[in-house]
C-alpha positions as a printed Julia matrix, in Angstrom:
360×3 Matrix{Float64}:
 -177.18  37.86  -23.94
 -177.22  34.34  -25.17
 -179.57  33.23  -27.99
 -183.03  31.52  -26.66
 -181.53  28.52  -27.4
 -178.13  27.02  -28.23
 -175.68  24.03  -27.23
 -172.07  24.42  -26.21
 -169.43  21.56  -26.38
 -166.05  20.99  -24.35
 -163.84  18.77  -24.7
 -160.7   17.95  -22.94
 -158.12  15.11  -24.72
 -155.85  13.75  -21.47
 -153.94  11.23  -21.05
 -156.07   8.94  -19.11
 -159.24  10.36  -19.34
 -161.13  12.18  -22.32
 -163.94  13.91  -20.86
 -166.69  15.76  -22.87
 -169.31  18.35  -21.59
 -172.35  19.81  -23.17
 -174.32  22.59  -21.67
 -177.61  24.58  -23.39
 -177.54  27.98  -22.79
 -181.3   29.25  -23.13
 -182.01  32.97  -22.02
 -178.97  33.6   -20.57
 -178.85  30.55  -18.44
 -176.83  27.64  -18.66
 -177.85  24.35  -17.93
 -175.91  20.69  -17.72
 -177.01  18.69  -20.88
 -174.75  15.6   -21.42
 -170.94  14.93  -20.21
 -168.77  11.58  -21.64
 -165.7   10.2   -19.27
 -164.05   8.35  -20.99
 -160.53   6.36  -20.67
 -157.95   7.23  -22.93
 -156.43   4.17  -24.92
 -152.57   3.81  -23.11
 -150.0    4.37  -26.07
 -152.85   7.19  -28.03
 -151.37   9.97  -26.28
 -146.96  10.34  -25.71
 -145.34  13.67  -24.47
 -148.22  15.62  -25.06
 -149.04  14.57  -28.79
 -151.63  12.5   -30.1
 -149.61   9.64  -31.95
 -152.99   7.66  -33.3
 -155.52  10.78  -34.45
 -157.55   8.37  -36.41
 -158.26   6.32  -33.69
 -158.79   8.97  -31.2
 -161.05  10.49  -33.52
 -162.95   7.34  -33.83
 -163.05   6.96  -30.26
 -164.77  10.63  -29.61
 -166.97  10.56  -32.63
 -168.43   6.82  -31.05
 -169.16   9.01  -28.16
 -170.81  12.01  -29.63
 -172.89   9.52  -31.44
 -173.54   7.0   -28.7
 -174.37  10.17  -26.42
 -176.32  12.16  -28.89
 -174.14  14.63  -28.63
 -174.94  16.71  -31.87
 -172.31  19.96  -32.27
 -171.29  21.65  -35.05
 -167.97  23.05  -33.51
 -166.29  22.65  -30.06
 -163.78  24.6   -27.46
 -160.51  22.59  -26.98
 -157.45  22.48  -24.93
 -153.99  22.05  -24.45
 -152.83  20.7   -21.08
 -149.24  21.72  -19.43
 -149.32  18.98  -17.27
 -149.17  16.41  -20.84
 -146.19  19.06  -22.16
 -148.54  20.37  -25.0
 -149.0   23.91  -23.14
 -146.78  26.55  -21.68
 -147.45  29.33  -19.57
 -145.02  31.66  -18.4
 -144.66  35.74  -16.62
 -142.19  37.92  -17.35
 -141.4   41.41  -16.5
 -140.31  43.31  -18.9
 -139.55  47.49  -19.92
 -141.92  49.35  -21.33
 -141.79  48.28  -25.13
 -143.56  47.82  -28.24
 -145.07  44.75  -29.04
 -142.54  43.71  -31.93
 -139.93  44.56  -28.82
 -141.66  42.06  -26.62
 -141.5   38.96  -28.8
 -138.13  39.29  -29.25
 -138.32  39.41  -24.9
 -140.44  36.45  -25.22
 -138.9   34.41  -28.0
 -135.22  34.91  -25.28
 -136.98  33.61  -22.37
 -139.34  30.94  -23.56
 -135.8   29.43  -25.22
 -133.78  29.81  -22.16
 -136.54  28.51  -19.65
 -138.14  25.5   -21.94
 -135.3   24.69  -25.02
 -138.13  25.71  -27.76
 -138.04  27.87  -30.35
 -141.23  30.47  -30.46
 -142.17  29.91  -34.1
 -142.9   26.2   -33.12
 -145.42  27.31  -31.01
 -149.03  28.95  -31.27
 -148.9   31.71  -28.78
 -150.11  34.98  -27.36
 -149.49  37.33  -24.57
 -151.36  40.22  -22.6
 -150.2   42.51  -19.99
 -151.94  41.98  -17.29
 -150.45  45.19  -15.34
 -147.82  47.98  -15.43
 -145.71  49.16  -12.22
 -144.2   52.1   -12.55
 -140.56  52.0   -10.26
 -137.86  54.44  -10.13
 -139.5   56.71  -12.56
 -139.3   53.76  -14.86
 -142.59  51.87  -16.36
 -142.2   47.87  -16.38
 -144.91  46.02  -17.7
 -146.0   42.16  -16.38
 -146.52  39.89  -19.48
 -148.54  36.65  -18.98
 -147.64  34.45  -21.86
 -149.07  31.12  -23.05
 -149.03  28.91  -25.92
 -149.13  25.18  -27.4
 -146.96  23.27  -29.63
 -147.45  23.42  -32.82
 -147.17  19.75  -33.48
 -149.44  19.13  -30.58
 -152.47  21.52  -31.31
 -152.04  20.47  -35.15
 -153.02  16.41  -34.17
 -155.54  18.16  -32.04
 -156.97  20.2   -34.96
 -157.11  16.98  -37.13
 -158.71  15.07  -34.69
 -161.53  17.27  -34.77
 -161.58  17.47  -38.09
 -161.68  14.08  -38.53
 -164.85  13.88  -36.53
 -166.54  16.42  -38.07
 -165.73  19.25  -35.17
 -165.01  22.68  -36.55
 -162.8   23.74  -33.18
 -164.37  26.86  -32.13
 -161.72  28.3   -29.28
 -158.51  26.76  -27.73
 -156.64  27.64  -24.88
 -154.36  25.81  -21.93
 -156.39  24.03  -19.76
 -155.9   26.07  -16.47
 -157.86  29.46  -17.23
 -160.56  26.74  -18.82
 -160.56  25.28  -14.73
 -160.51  29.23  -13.82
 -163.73  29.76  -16.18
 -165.64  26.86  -14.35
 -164.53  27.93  -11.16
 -164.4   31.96  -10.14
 -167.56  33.44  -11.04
 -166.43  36.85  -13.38
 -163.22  35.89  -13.03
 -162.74  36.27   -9.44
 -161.29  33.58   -6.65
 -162.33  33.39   -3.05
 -161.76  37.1    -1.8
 -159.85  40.22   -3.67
 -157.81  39.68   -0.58
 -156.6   35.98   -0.38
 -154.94  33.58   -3.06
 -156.65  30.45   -3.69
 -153.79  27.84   -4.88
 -155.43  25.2    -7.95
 -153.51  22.09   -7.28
 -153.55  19.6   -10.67
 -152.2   16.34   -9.68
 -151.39  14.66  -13.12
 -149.63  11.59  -14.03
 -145.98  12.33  -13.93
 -146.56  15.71  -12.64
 -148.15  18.25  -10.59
 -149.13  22.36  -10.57
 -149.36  24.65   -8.44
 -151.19  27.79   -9.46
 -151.74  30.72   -6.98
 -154.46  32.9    -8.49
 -156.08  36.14   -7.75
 -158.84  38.47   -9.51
 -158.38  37.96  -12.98
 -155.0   36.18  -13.41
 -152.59  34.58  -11.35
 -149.2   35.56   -9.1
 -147.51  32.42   -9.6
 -146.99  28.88  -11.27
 -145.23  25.83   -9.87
 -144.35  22.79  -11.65
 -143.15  19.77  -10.27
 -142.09  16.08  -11.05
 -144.47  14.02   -8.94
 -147.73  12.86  -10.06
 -150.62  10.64   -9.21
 -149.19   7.98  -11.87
 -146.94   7.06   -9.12
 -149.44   6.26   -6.37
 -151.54   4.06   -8.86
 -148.27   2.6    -9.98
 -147.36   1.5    -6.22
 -151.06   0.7    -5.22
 -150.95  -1.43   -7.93
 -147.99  -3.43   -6.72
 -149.05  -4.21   -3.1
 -152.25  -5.64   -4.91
 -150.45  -7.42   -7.31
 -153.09  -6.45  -10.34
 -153.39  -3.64  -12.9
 -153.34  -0.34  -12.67
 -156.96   0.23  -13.52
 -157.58  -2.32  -10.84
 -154.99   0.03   -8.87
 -157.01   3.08   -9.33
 -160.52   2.16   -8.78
 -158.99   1.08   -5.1
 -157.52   4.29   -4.54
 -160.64   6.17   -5.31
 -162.77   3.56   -3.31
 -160.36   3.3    -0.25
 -158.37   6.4    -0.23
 -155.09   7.01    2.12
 -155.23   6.97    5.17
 -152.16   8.71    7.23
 -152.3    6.55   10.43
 -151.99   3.14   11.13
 -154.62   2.25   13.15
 -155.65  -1.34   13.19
 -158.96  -0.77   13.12
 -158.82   0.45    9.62
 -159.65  -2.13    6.75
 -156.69  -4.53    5.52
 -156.58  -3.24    2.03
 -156.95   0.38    3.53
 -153.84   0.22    5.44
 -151.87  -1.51    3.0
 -152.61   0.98   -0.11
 -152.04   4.01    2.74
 -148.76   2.66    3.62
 -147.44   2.26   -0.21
 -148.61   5.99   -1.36
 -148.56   7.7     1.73
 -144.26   8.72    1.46
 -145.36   9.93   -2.4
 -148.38  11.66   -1.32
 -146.7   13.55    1.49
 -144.25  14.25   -1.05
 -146.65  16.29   -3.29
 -148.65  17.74   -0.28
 -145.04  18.65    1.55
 -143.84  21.18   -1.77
 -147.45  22.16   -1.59
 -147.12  23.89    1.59
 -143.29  24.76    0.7
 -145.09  26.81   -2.47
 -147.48  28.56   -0.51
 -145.33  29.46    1.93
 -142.8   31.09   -0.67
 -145.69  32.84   -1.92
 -146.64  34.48    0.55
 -143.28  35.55    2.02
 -142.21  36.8    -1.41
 -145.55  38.33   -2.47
 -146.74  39.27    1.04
 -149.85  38.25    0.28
 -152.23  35.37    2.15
 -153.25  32.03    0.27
 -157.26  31.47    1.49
 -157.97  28.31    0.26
 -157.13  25.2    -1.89
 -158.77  23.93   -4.73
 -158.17  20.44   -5.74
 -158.46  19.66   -9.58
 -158.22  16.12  -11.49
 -158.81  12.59  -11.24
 -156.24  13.2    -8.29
 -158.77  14.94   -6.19
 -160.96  11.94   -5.95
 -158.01  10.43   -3.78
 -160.55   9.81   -0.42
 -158.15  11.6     2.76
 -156.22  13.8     0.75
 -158.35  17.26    0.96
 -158.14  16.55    5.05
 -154.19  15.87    4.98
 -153.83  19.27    3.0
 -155.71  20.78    4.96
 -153.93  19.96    8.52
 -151.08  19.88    7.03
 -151.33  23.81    5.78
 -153.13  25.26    8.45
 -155.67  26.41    5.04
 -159.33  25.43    3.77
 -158.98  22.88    1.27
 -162.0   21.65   -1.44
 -162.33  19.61   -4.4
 -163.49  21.67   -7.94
 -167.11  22.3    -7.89
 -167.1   24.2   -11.65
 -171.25  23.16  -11.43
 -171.91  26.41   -9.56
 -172.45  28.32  -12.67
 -175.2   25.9   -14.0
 -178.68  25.27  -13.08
 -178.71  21.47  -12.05
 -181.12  19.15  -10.86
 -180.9   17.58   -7.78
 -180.04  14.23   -9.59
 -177.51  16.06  -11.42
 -175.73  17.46   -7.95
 -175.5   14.47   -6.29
 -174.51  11.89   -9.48
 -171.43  14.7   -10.11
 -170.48  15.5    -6.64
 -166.9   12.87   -7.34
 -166.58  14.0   -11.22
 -166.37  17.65  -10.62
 -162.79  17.79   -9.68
 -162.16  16.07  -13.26
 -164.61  17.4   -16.09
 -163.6   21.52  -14.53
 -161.75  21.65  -17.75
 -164.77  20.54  -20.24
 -166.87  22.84  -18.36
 -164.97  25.7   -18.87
 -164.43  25.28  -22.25
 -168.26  24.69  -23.24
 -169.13  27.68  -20.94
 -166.34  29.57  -23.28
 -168.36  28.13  -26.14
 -171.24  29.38  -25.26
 -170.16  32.79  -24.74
 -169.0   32.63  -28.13
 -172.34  31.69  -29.64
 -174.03  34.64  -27.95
């Protein structure tokens, strides 16, 4: 049970956005108090690690302030999409746990060139198959760099933040998202698809983990980056048209100017993304044998206007922007002003909703 009352605080440090969420939890009930979007400064955050703290700490404690946003502590975390997370499964024999980080430390060398003891890092088994009389155990492993949840830590420190949990960002989206843990149906896969800047993940998930994890290097950077030249402006410019106007994948003259210009420089990058989309699911479920239900669209990439219809057609499958406000008691003012934000503040949510748990 949750104390009668308390607040919880999320916050999630990106590269383009920072984006803060409090929630009150009050007899077991959690409710939407405050949330902060804010754009990230270009240049604050390189390759995953904060490279100005001081002013990124300055930046978020303007915004607690500014929002009255009063916390002692706050859930963080680390994003694979910036390269300051890692998840990874393994298989391995039956072993002891000293045995298994020596499994671990092999692979997470081979597969990402990093060394474990620069990384913060646990693993759980999250099942054991027993084949040909011998017992193999599934590992789920994830971490952060060192270096990046250090600046991380600081930052907090810096503005007066004790941080109460961290994790990697996508089981904070599967928090907000599947209600004790659970996707759509304990029979279908629901693919989470993160469109970041300079890349893009795939993450098949069912009951209380997930089957599989694709990376790859296209991102939403690009499409803002080639809006932005047929308008000749900036790339904020670029991106407040793409949300606004969307993609369209026809050319039908009746659509507006702008429209079919932006739709016509993005829409070879976007099919890109959407076409190894379908290419994932499709190896998924040949190699697992198992059915993907839906699609879940997460990020400031979701707000793309036409993209949930192309995947959609495209995969023959459901597809739906994050809606992480289904665990919290909203108003009806609160529904409708979040209804485009969802997709991006899933992370925040999760992590104040972890909070909270915490503080029970």
């Amino acid at each position: 049970m949750f104390r009668s009352s308390e607040k919880a605080l999320g916050i999630d440090i990106g590269r383009r956005f920072i984006k803060i969420v409090g929630l009150n939890h009050r007899a077991g009930a959690l409710t939407l108090d405050k949330y902060v979007v804010q754009r990230t400064p270009s240049q604050i955050i390189k390759d995953g690690v904060i490279e100005y703290p001081e002013e990124l700490a300055s930046i978020i404690k303007s915004l607690l302030i500014e929002h009255d946003m009063k916390h002692r502590g706050a859930a963080i975390s680390f994003s694979l999409n910036d390269g300051a997370g890692l998840v990874t499964k393994m298989e391995v024999p039956r072993l002891s746990t000293k045995e298994i980080l020596k499994v671990i430390a092999m692979q997470v060398e081979d597969e990402t060139g990093h060394r474990l003891e620069s990384l913060y890092g646990n693993f759980t088994t999250t099942k054991t198959v027993a084949l040909e009389g011998k017992e193999t155990a599934e590992i789920l492993f994830a971490a952060a760099h060192k270096e990046c949840a250090d600046r991380v830590f600081s930052v907090l420190k810096a503005v007066g933040l004790r941080p109460s949990y961290a994790e990697i960002d996508i089981f904070s989206s599967m928090r907000a998202l599947f209600r004790e843990g659970r996707t759509h149906s304990p029979k279908d896969a629901t693919v989470l698809v993160d469109i970041g800047d300079i890349q893009s993940r795939f993450f098949v998930a069912r009951t209380n983990s997930f089957d599989y994890l694709r990376t790859i290097p296209l991102g939403g950077g690009e499409w803002i980056s080639k809006a932005a030249e047929f308008l000749g402006g900036g790339l904020k410019e670029a991106e407040e048209a793409l949300h606004r106007n969307g993609v369209a994948f026809t050319e039908e003259a009746t659509l507006p100017v702008e429209v079919r210009g932006i739709s016509k420089a993005i829409s070879e990058s976007v099919g890109q993304v959407v076409e190894e989309l379908k290419n994932t699911v499709e190896f998924y479920e040949e190699m697992q044998d198992k059915k993907v239900g839906r699609v879940i669209l997460l990020g400031g990439g979701a707000r793309l206007k036409g993209l949930r219809a192309k995947v959609s057609s495209s995969l023959g499958i459901p597809c739906e922007n994050a809606k992480p406000g289904t665990h919290l008691i909203l108003s009806s003012e609160q529904q409708e002003e979040l209804s485009d934000v969802w997709p991006s503040i899933a992370v925040a949510v999760g992590l104040a909703m972890k909070e909270a748990s915490l503080n029970a």
